[in-house]
N, C-alpha and C positions, 0 to 999 in steps of 0.2 A: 452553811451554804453548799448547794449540791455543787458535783464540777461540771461545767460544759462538756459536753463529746470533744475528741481529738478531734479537729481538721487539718485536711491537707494545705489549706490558704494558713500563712503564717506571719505575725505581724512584725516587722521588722521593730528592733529597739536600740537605739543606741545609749552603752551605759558607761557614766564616764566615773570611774573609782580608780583609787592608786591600791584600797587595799585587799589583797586577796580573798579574805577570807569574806570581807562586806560581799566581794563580788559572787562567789560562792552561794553566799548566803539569800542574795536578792535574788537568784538564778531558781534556787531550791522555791522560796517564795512563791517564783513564778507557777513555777511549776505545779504547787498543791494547788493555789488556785483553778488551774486549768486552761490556763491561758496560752493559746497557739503561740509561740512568739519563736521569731531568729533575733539573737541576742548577741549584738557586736561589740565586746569589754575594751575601752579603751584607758589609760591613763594620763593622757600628758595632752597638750596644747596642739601638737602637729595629729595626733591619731583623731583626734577629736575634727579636726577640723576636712582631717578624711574622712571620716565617717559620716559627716553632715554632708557631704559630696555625694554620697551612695541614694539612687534613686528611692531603695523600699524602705528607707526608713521614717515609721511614722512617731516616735514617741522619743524625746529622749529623759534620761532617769542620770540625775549626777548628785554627785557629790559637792557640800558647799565650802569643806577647806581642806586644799591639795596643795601640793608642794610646788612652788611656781607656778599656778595658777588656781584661780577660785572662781566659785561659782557665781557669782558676780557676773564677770566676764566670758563664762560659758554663755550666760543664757543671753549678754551683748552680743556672743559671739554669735549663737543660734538665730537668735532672731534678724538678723543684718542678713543672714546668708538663706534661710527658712523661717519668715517670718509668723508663719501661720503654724508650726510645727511645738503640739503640746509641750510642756518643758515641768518635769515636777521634781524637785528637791528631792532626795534622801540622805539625809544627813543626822549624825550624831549629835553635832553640837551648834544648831540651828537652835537662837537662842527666838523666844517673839518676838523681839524688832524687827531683826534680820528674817524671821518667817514675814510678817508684813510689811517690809519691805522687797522683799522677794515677787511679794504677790501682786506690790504697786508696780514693779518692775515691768511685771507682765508674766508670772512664772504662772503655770496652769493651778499648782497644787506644791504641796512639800507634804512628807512624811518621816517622821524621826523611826531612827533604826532601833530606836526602844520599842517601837509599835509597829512592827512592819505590819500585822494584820490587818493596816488602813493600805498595804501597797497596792494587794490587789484592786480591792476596790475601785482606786484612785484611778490605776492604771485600764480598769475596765470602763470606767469615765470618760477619762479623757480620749480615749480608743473610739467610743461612741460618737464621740464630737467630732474627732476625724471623721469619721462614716458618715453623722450627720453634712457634718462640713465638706465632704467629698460629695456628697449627693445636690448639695446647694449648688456646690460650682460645677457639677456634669449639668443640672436642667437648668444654668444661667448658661453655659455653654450651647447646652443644644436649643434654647430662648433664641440665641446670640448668633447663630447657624442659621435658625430658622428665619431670622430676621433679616441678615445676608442673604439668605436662600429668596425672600421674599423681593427686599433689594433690588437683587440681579435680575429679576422675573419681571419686576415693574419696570426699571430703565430699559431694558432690553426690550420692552412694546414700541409698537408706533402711536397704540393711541395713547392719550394724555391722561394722567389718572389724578384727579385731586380728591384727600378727604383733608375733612374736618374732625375736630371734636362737639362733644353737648353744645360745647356755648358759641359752635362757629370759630372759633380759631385755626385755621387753616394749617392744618401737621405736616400731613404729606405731599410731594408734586413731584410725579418721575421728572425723567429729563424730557421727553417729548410734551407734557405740560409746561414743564420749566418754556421750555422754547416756544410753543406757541402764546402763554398768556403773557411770560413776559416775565415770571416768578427770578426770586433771584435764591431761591431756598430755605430764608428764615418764615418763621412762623407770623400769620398774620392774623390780626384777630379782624372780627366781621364788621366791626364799622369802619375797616380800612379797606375792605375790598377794593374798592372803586380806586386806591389812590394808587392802584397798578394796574388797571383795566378796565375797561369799558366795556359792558354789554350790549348788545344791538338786537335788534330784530332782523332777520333773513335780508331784508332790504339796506341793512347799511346805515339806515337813514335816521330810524327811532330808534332811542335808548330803553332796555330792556329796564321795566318796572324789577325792584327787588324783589315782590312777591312773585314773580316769573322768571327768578334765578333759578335753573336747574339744581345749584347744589342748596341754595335756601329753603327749595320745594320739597327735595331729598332730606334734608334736616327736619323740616315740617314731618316728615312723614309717611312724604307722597314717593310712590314708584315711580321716576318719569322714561319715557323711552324715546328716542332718537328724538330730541327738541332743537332744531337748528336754529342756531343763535350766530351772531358775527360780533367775534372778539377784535375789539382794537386795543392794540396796546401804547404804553404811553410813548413809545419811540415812532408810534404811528404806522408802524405793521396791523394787519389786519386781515385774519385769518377765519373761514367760513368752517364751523362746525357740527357734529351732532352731536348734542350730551344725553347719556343714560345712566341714570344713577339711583339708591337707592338709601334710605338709613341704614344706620349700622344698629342691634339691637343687641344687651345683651344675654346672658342665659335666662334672666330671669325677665327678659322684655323691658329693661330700662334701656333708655338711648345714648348712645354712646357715641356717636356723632353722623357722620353721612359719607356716602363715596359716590363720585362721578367721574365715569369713562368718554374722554374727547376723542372724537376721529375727526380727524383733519379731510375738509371735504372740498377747501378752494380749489383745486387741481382738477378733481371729479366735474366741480361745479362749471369751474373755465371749459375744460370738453366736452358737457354737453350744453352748453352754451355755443361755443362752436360748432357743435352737432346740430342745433336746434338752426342755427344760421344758416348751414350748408344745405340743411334740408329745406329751409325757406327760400336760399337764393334757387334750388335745384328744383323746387316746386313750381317759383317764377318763372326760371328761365324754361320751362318746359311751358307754361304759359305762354311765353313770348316767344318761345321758338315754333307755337301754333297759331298763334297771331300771326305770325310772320310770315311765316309758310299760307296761310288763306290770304292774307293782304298783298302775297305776291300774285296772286290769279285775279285779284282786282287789280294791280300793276300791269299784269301783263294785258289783261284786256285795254285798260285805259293806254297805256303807253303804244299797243301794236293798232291799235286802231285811229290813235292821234298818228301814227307814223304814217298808215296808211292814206289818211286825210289830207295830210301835207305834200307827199307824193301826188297826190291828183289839183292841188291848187298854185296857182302861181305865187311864187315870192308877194309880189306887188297887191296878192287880193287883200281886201281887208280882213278877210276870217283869217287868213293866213297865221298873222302875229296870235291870234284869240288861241287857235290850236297850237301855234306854238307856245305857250303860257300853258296849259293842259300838260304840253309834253313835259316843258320843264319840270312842274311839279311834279308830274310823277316821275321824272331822275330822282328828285331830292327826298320824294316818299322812298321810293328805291335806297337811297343810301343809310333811309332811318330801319326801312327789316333789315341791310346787312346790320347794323349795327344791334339790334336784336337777336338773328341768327349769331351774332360772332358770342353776345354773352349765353346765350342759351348752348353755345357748343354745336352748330348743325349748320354752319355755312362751310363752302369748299375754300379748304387749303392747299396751296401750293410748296409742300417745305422745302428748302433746300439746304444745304450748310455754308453758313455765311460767319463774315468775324462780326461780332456785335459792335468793335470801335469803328468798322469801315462806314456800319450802318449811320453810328451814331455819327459822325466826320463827313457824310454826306448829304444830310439833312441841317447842320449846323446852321447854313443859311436859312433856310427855313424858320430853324427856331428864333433864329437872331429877328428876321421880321415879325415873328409874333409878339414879341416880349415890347414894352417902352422902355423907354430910356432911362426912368428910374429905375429899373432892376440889371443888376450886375448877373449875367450869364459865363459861367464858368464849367469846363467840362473838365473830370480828372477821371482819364481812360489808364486804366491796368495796360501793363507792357508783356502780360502773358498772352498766351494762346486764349483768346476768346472768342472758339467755334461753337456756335449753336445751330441746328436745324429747326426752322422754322419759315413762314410765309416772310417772305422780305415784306412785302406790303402790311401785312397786317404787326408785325413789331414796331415797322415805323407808324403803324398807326397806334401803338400803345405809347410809344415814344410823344408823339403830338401831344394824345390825350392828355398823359400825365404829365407837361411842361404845360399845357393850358389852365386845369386844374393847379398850379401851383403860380401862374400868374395870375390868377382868377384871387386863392389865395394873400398876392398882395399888392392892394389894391394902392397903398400910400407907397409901392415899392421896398425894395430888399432884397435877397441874393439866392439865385437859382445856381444850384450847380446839380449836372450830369454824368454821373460815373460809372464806371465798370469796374469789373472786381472776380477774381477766380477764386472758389469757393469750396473748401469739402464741408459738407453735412455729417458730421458724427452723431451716435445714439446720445452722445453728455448735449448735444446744442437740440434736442427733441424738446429739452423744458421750456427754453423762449421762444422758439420756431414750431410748435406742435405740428403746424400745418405741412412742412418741409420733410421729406422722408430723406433718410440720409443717402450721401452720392459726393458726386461731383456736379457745380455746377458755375455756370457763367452770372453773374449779379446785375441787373442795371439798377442803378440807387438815382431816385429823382430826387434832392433835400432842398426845401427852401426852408423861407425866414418869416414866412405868414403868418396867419393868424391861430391857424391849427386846429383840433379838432376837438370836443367833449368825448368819452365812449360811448354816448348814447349815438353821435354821429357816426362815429367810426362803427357800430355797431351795423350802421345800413348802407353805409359808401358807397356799396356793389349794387344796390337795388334797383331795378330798369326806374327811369322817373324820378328818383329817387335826389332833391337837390336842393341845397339850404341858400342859391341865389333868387333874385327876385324874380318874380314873375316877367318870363317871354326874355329871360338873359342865360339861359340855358336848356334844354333837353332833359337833361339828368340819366343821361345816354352813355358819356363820356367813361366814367369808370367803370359801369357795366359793361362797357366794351371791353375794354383793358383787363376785367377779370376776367370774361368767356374766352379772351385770345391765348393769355397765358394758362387757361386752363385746355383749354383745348391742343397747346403746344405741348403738352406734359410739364408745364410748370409751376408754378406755386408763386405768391402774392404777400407780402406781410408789409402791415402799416404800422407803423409810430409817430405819435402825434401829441402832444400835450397844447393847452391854451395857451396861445402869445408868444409859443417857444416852436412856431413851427410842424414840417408834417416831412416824414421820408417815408417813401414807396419802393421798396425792393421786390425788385420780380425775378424769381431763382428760375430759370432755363436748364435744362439738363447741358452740361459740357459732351461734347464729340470730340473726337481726333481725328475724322476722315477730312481729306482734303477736300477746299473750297470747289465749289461746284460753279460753272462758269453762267454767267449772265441769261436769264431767258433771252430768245429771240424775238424783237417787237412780234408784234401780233399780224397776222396778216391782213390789210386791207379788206374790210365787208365787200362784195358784192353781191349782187341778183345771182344765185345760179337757179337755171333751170334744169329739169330733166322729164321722165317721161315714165317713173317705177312706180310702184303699188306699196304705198305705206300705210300699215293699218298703225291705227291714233288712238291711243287710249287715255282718256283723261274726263275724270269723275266731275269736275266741274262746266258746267255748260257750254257757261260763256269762253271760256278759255277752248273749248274742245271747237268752237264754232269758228272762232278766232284762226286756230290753226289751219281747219280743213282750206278755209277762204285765202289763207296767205302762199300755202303747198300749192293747192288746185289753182291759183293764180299764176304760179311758174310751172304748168304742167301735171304735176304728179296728179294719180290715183290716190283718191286718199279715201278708205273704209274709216268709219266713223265709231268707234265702241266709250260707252261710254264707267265698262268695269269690266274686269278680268274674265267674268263670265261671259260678258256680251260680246269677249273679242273671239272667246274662245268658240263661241257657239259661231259668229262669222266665220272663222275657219274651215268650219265641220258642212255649213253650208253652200260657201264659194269656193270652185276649183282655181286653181292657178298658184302662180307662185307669188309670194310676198315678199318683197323686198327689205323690207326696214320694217321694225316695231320702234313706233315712238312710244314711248308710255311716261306716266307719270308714275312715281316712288309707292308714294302714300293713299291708294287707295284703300275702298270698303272694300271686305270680303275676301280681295287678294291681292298680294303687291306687285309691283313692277316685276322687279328682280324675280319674284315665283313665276310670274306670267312668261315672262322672256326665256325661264329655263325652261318653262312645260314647252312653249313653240319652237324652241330649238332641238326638243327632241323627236319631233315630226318634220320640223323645219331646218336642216344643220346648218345651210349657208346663209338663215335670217343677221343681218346684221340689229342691230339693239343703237337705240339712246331714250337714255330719262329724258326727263327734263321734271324738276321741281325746285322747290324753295330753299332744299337741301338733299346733301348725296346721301347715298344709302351708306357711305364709312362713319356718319353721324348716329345709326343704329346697330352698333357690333353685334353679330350674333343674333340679329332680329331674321334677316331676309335670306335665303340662299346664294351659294356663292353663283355671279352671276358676272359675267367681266362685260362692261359697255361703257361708252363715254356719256359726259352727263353735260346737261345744260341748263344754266343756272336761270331763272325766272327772279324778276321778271324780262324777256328779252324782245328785239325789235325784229320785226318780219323780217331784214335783212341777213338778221345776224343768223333767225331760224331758217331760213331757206340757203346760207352759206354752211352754217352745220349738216343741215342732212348732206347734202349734194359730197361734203369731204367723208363720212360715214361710208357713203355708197360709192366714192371713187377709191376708198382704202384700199392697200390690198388685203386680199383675205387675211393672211400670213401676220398682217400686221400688228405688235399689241395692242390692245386699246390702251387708249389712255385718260383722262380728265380733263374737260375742257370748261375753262370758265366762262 
């Protein structure tokens, strides 16, 4: 046998002999062989069991009869404390039983010290085994790393990850699987899927055929790619998803089972769901806040011209009451565009800062007459500060709305209560409030006991028309009011509602801290003013332009007739003199109010300005230039427009403008 090269790597040995010169002699042994080794001699029971304490050693070599102790009990001893660690006899009087029993024991090897020639060998055996045996457990180890390593990489996603094996037994499911289908971690084979989850189709509604399971598809064969499905599980959670997944193959193209990637998509789904809402109510109301705005120039025709009528006829004629029936209606058409204008965002407010329990405590009688006497009316008002800035009128008209709306709701009676409540908005309450941007804010809670609502309802609450009573028992005006008010307030809106358990309407108002601001002054008494200045009239609509000059030129004034920014501006550039007043309306073609008014003021400095339209130009930020004039709301009574101009043109210069309703 040739000898190996020296190496510097050396194998550790522990050798257990009492007698000298054995020890000697198996050292020599080693040595012809060629075998690297650091070689630890010990004799006795305590050295021994030091020795097996020492990290390098991989082999030990003993003797099987010593002087209080045997080997017997060595290789007890070895294997209890190194159970994997070779162990081979050398021994003299190592009869065959005791060699096979030795070897039942568990010993690697023996070799009688008549033949040491078998040591090497033996020892280069079992050295290999080590090696062998060391290289098992480093690539079960780094198997066992990688496996971990893989582990931490799968729990640590958000999306959900399930495979299988060949026959669909369900192996693996991170934790974000675990949590969305419902898994509880053991292994599930395929005819049990269902009896932890349900699959659906996008709608909720049908149950997902097997052959359009993404992971059955994946098993099949099939690549699938984002396939939304809605998981319910059996605790009745129900989560919207996208699965992508694919088989598992292996080297040589047999299948080995399947994997599918879940992304949790309800969250996504609910905002643009909400997205899709917003822009449909923003769509509407922009609808209806031009409907409103034109139907107020047939208001104001029909109303200014019923007013004038009546003015020329006695109480006592018969036409008398016919025109006043005309007029009526058109108040009540009138209060149906505000209520259009308020959801669309484009009617004039007056904010001021008010406590919302004073509001709520001074309307109480009110609500108390609306209600019957089967429903129990309860108000539970917050003892903090709760100032909001807002239209006093228009809160207490959200206030009405939604105590009508919740009496409307029950109809067999049950219990309205009214509350207040101080509120901060943090980023952790954005997940059941999406709509609520964080802050401080005032609450008013309307809750009753009704009959409450589906989500497909609650889904259109807000919608102008929009109403699940009978026919000619409501508008469908009501809540669309109440959303454009508190959106228009800087507020926000949130509904909760299930069937037969009731409906609460929370309206979050921004909180202030400025002090209350004191009561408007009544309004002044209409009359006729006359005067005798030159207003040029700008207004795109005919009949309403025709309306006007006849109401003006009836108490005096000059009144130049334009019927768009060009045609006022070209009368300018034609007639000398001075002009007193630009009436104009907001929203014409080609150029608006507020531009017209600025271009005239910079030829004309001391022109005094008033709109008049269906809404003020604070309803189009950033559309018009800044242009400071009081505005007049349409549709109005020749009274009220010939009391406007006349206080315009008695201002003093000096004086701000301001908004007049």
């Amino acid at each position: 046998m040739s000898e190996r090269p020296e190496s510097s790597f050396k194998h550790g040995i522990l050798h257990l002999e009492d007698d000298p010169a054995d020890r000697e002699l198996v050292r020599e042994t080693l040595e012809k062989e060629g075998i690297p080794f650091d070689l630890v001699q010990v004799d006795t029971r305590e050295g021994f069991e030091s020795g097996l304490s020492g990290e390098g050693v991989e082999l030990v070599l003993s003797d099987f009869a010593l002087p209080r102790f045997d080997g017997f009990s060595a290789l007890e001893l070895a294997q209890s404390k190194r159970p994997n660690l070779p162990f081979i006899f050398v021994s003299g009087t190592l009869g065959e039983e005791a060699a096979i029993e030795s070897l039942r024991r568990g010993a690697t090897d023996y070799v009688l010290k008549q033949r040491l020639s078998r040591l090497g060998p033996a020892v280069r055996r079992a050295l290999e085994e080590v090696a062998v045996r060391r290289k098992r457990l480093e690539a079960a180890e780094a198997a066992a790393n990688r496996q971990q390593f893989l582990k931490a990489m799968l729990e640590s996603l958000d999306a959900g990850v399930v495979a299988c094996d060949a026959d669909g037994l369900l192996t693996m499911f991170n934790h974000a699987a675990r949590d969305m289908v419902g898994l509880t971690g053991t292994t599930i084979p395929l005819e049990q899927w269902g009896d932890h989850y349900s699959l659906y189709h996008p709608d909720g509604k049908r149950p997902l055929e097997k052959d359009a399971h993404p992971l059955f598809r994946a098993l099949c064969g099939e690549r699938v790619q984002d396939i939304e499905v809605l998981i319910r599980r059996k605790d009745g959670q129900a989560r919207s998803v996208l699965a992508s997944g694919q088989p598992i193959l292996g080297v040589h193209g047999q299948s080995l089972g399947a994997v599918v990637a879940l992304h949790d998509i309800t969250d996504r789904k609910l905002l643009e769901g909400q997205l899709r809402q917003a822009q449909k109510l923003e769509a509407v109301g922009s609808l209806a806040g031009g409907i409103a705005h034109d139907f107020n120039n047939l208001l104001t025709v029909i109303g200014g011209y019923s007013a004038m009528v009546l003015s020329q006829l006695d109480p006592g004629d018969p036409k008398y009451g016919h025109v006043e029936e005309i007029s009526k209606a058109s108040d009540r058409a009138a209060a149906m565009t505000r209520q259009l204008l308020a959801f669309s965002r484009r009617q004039v407010l007056e904010p001021r800062v008010i406590d919302l329990n004073a509001i709520v405590t001074d309307i109480q009688k009110m609500l108390h007459r609306l209600l019957p006497a089967n429903i129990e009316f309860v108000t539970e008002l917050s003892q903090d500060s709760n100032r909001i800035k807002v239209d006093p009128g228009q809160i207490e008209q959200v206030i009405l709305n939604l105590v009508v709306n919740a009496r409307d709701a029950m109809p067999e009676g049950g219990r309205l209560v009214v509350g207040t409540a101080s509120v901060i908005v943090d980023d952790a309450d954005r997940a059941s409030h999406p709509d609520v941007a964080p802050g401080s804010y005032v609450v008013l809670a309307v809750r009753d006991s009704g009959s409450g609502m589906t989500a497909e309802t609650q889904a259109r609450i807000f919608e102008p028309f929009f109403t699940t009573k009978e026919v000619g028992k409501g508008t469908g005006l009501g809540l669309s009011t109440v959303y454009g008010i508190v959106k228009q307030s800087g507020g926000s809106i949130v509904v909760e509602s299930e069937l037969r358990a009731g409906s609460t309407f929370r309206v979050y108002i921004p909180k202030v801290e400025s002090t209350l601001e004191a009561e408007r002054r009544a309004a002044t008494p209409v009359v006729h003013a006359r005067g005798t200045e030159t207003i040029l009239m700008v207004e795109d609509d005919a009949r309403v332009r025709t309306l006007v000059q006849r109401v003006l030129e009836a108490v005096g004034y000059t009144v130049l007739s334009a019927n768009d920014g060009k045609d006022a501006l070209g009368i300018l550039e034609t007639r000398p003199g001075r002009i007193h007043l630009v009436l104009t309306d907001i929203v014409m073609p080609g150029m608006s109010g507020p531009e017209l008014l600025s271009r005239i003021r910079k030829e004309h400095p001391g022109c005094r300005g008033l709109y008049m339209s269906g809404y003020s130009d604070a309803a189009f930020p950033g559309q018009f230039p800044q242009s400071e004039a009081p505005h007049l709301q349409k549709p109005f009574s020749p009274g009220v427009l010939a009391q406007r101009v006349r206080e315009i043109l008695d201002a003093p210069a000096t004086a701000p403008s301001t908004q007049i309703p």
